[in-house]
C-alpha positions in Angstrom: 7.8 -13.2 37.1 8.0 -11.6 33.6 4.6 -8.7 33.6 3.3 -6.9 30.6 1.4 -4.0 30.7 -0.9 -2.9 27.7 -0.9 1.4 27.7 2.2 3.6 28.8 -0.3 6.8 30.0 0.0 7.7 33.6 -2.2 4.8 35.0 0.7 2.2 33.0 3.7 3.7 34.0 2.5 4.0 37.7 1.7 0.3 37.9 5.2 -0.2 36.2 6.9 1.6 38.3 5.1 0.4 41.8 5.9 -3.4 40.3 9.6 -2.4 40.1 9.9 -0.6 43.2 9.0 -3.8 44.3 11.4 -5.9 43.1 9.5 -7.1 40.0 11.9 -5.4 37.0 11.3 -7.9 34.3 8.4 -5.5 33.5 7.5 -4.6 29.8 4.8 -1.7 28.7 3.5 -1.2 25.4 1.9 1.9 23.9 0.3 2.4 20.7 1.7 5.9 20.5 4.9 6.6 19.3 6.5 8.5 21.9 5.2 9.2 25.6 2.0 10.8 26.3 0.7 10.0 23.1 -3.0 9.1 24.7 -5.1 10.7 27.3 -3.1 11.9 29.6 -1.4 14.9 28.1 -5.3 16.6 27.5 -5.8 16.0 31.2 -6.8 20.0 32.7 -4.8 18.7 35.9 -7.0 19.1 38.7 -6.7 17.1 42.0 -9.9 16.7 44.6 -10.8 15.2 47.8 -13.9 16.1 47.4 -15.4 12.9 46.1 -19.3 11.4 46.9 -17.8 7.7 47.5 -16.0 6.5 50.3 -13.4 4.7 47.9 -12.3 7.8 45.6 -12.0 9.7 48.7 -9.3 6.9 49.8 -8.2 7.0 46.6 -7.7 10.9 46.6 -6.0 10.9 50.5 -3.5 8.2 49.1 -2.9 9.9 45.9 -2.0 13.0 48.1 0.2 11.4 50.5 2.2 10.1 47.1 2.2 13.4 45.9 3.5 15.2 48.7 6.5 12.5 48.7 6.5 12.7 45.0 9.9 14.8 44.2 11.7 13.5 47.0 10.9 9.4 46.2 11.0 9.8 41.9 13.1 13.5 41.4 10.3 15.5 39.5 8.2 18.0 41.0 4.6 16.4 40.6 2.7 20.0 40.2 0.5 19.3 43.1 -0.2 23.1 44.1 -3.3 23.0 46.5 -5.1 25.8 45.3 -8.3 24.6 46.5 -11.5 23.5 44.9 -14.2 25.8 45.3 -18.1 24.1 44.4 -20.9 26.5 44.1 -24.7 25.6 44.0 -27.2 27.9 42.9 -30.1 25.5 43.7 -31.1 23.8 47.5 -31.0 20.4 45.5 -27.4 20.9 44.7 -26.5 22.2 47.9 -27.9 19.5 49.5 -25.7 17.4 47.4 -22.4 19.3 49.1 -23.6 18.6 51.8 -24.4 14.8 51.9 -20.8 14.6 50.3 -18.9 17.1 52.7 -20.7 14.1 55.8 -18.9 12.0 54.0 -15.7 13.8 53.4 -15.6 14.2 57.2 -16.5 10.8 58.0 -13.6 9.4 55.6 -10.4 11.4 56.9 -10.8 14.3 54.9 -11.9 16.7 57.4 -10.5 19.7 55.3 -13.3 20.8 53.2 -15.6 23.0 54.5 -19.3 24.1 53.3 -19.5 27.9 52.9 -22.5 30.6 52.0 -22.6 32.4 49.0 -20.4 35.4 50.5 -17.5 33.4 51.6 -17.4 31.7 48.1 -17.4 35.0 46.6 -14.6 36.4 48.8 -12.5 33.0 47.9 -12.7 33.7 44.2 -13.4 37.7 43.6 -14.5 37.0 40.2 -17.6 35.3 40.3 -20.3 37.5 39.7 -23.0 35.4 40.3 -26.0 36.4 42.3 -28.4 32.9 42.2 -25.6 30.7 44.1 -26.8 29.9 47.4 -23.9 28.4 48.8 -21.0 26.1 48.2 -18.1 24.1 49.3 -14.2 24.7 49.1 -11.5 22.6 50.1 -8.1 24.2 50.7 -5.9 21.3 49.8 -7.2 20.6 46.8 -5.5 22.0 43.8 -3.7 21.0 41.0 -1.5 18.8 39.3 0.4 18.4 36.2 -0.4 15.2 34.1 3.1 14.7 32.0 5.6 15.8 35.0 3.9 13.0 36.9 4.0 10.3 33.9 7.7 11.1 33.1 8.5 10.9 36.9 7.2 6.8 36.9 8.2 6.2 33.5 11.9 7.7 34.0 11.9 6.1 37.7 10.6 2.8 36.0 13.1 2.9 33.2 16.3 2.9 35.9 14.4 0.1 37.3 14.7 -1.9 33.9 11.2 -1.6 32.6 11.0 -1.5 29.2 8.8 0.9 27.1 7.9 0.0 23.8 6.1 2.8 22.0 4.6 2.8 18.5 3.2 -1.0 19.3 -0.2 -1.4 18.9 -2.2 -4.4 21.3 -4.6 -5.7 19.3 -5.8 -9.0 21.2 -5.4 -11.3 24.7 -4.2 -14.9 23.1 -5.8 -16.5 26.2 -6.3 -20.5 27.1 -8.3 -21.5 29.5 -8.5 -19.0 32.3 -5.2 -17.3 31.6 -4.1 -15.0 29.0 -0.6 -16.6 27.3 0.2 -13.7 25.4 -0.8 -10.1 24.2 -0.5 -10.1 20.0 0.3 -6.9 18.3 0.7 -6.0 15.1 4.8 -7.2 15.3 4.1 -10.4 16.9 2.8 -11.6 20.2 4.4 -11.0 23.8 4.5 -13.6 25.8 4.3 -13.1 29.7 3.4 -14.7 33.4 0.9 -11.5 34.7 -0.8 -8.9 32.4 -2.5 -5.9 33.0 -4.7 -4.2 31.0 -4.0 0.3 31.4 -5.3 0.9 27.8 -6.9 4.0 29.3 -10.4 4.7 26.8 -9.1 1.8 24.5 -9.6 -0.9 27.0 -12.2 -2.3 25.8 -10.9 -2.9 21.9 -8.6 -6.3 23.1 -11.1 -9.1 22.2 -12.4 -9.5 25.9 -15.1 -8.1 27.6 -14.9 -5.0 29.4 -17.4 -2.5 30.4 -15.4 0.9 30.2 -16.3 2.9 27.3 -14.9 6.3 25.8 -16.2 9.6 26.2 -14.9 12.6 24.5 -14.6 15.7 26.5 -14.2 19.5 25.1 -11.9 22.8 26.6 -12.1 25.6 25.7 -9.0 27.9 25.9 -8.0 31.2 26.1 -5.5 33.5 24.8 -2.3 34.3 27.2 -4.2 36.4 30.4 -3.6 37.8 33.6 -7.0 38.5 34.3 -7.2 35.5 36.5 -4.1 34.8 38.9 -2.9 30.8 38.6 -3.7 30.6 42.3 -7.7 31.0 41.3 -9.4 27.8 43.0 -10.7 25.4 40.0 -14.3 26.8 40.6 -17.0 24.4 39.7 -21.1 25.2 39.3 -22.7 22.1 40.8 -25.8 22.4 39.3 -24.6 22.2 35.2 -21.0 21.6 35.8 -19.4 24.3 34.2 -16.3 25.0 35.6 -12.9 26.8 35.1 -9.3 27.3 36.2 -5.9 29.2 34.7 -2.9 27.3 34.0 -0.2 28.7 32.2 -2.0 32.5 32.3 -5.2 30.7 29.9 -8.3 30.3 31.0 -9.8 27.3 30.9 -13.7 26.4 30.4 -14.9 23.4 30.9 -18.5 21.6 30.9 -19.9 18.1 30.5 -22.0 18.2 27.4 -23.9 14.7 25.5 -21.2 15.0 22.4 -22.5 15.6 18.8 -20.1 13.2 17.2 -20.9 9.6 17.6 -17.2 8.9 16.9 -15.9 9.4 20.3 -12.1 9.6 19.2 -12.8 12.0 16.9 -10.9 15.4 17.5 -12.8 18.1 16.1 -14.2 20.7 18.4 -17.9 21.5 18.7 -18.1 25.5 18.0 -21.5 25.3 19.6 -20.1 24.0 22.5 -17.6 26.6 22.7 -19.7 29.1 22.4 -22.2 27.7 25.3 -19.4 27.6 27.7 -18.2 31.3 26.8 -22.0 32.3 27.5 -22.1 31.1 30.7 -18.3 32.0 31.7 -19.9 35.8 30.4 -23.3 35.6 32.6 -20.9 34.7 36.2 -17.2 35.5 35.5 -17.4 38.4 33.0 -13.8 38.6 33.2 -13.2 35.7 31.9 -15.2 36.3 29.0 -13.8 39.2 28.1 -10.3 37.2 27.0 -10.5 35.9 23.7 -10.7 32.0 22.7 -8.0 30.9 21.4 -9.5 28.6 18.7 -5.6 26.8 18.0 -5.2 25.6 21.4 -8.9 24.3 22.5 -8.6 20.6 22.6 -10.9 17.7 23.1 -10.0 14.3 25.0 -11.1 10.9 26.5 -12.4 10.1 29.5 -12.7 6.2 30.4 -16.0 5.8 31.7 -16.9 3.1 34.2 -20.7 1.9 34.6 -20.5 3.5 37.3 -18.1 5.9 37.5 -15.5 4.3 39.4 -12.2 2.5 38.6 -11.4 -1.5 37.5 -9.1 -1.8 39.9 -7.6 -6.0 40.2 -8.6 -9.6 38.4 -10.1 -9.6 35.7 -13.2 -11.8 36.1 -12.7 -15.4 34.5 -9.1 -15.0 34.3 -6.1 -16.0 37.1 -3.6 -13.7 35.2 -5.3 -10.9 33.8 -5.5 -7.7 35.6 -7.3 -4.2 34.8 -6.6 -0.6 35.8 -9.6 1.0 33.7 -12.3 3.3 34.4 -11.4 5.7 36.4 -13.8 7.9 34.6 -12.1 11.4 34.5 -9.9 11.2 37.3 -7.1 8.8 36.3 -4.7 11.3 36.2 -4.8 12.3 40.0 -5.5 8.6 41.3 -3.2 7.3 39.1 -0.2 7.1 41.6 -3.0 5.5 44.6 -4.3 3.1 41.9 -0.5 1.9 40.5 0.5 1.3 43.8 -2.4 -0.5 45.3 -2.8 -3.1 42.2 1.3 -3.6 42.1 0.7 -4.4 46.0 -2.3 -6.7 44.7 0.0 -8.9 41.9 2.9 -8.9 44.4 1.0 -11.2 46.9 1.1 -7.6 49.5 -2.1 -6.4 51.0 -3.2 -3.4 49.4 -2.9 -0.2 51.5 -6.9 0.5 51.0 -9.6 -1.6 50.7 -9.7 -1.6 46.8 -12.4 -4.7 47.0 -15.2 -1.6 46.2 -13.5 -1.7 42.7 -13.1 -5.0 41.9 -13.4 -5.8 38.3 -16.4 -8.6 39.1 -19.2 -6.2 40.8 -21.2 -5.6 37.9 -21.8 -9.3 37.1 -22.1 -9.7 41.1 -24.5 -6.9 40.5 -22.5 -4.8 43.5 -22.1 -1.3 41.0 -20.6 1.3 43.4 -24.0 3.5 44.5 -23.2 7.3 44.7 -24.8 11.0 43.6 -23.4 11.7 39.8 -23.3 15.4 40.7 -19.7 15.3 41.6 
């Protein structure tokens, strides 16, 4: 069985190397980038959560961190999974009440880790908020963080010695399809012929001529100069109620909040000054140390989510097709599903029974009308 995969990020190369692990080698990825990590994942911040509102992503997340754990000793490269904890903070009883309809379900779903906590446990967990309206929160321990490019060059270099081939610099530009299968995959240097494709085009899934619902949304960080204001260990630390959040990694401070972008071009690159300035404002008004550091305009970056309908990955058959698969969507949290979701939809095109119950995130449920119901304050 001859596969091709369309997109070499993280979600790509994890589904290429799960196929070959499996015995399934005659496995080609392309990637319009020119080298590896041309895409999204590189401008991933590299966090990693259990906390989730959805019974799937929490599977997801519990898988993902088995992987992980086993990462360096199955694949050679230290995955970056540190569990410095994510700590949630509500300042309002609405948002509170969100922690803890998700923490019931945290518990009910095997993660029995996270923990809801009042306002002076959060503050002795991270010394540095100065906030006095938060009313409570919720940290969990083993949550932490990852790095994005140690875990792509793990699959993609475990993948290679497998005899995948990665073909960078080739651009997907539509699915030749007859009937209900898709014959071929045409690019700009011709068109690649093969039994089982899968679509991992990350926020450009939906430019390859048929129909799917995941979109692009550009996301903005804001970056400080070298610090040790903040220790590494700080828990990523995350206001419920506007989503403003931060974390260190490599001694800068990053800020972070979801904002409705100003650009209507969604891959375009240029930072929002009035979004920067927003986030240091709030970073000023609840961790005034991390205000004090300087921006450092240079290494502020904007990237791509993949946004489902409803939040949630495309994980399996594409609907209408026997031979077209999709790993899409995962809507901000490819990056720390991403060795859960390539191992679950290799299991899925090698005739194996997925470890999880992936049928949740079946490609078909919004034509089915089955969208995946959950609070969007996670």
């Amino acid at each position: 069985m001859r596969v091709a995969i369309v997109g070499a990020g993280v979600v790509g190369a994890s589904v290429a190397y799960h196929l070959a692990a499996r015995g399934i080698h005659d496995v080609v990825v392309l990637d319009r980038a020119d080298e590896p990590g041309g895409g999204s994942t590189p401008r991933a911040t590299g966090g990693f959560r259990v906390q989730f509102e959805t019974a799937i992503n929490i599977a997801l997340s519990l898988l993902a961190r088995e992987k992980l754990l086993r990462f360096e000793e199955e694949l050679g490269v230290d995955s970056g999974y540190r569990p410095h904890g994510y700590l949630f903070l509500a300042r309002s009883e609405a948002a509170m009440d969100a922690l803890r309809i998700a923490n019931a379900l945290q518990h009910a779903n095997g993660a029995s880790e996270p923990q809801l906590i009042d306002a002076d446990e959060a503050r002795r967990i991270n010394p540095a908020i100065e906030d006095d309206a938060i009313a409570g929160g919720a940290y969990g321990p083993r949550d932490g963080f990852i790095r994005a490019m140690q875990i792509l060059g793990g699959y993609t270099d475990a993948a290679k010695r497998f005899g995948v081939h990665f073909d960078y610099g080739v651009e997907a530009v539509r699915w030749r399809v007859d009937g209900d299968r898709v014959i071929a995959i045409e690019t700009r240097y011709g068109a690649i012929e093969a039994d089982v494709f899968v679509n991992a085009a990350g926020a450009w899934a939906s430019t390859l001529g048929i129909d799917n619902p995941v979109r692009p949304l550009r996301r903005q960080v804001a970056c400080t100069i070298e610090t040790d204001a903040l220790p590494e260990t700080m828990p990523m630390t995350i206001w419920l109620d506007d989503g403003f959040h931060l974390r260190v990694r490599d001694r800068r401070i990053l800020l972070l909040r979801p904002d409705e972008p100003r650009t209507t071009d969604p891959f375009d690159d240029n930072l929002d000054d009035t979004w920067i300035a927003d986030v240091v404002e709030r970073a000023r008004a609840r961790v005034p140390i991390a205000a004090s550091v300087a921006i450092d305009r240079d290494k502020c970056w904007a990237g791509l989510y993949e946004m489902s309908p409803d939040r949630h990955a495309l994980l399996g058959r594409a609907p209408g097709f026997a031979n077209l698969y999709l790993a899409n969507g995962s809507s901000g949290h490819g990056v720390m599903h991403a060795p859960a979701l390539g191992q679950l939809l290799a299991q899925l095109i090698a005739g194996e029974e997925p470890s999880i119950d992936i049928h949740p995130l079946r490609p078909s449920r919004f034509a089915e009308g089955e969208p995946i119901a959950g609070p969007e304050l996670l």
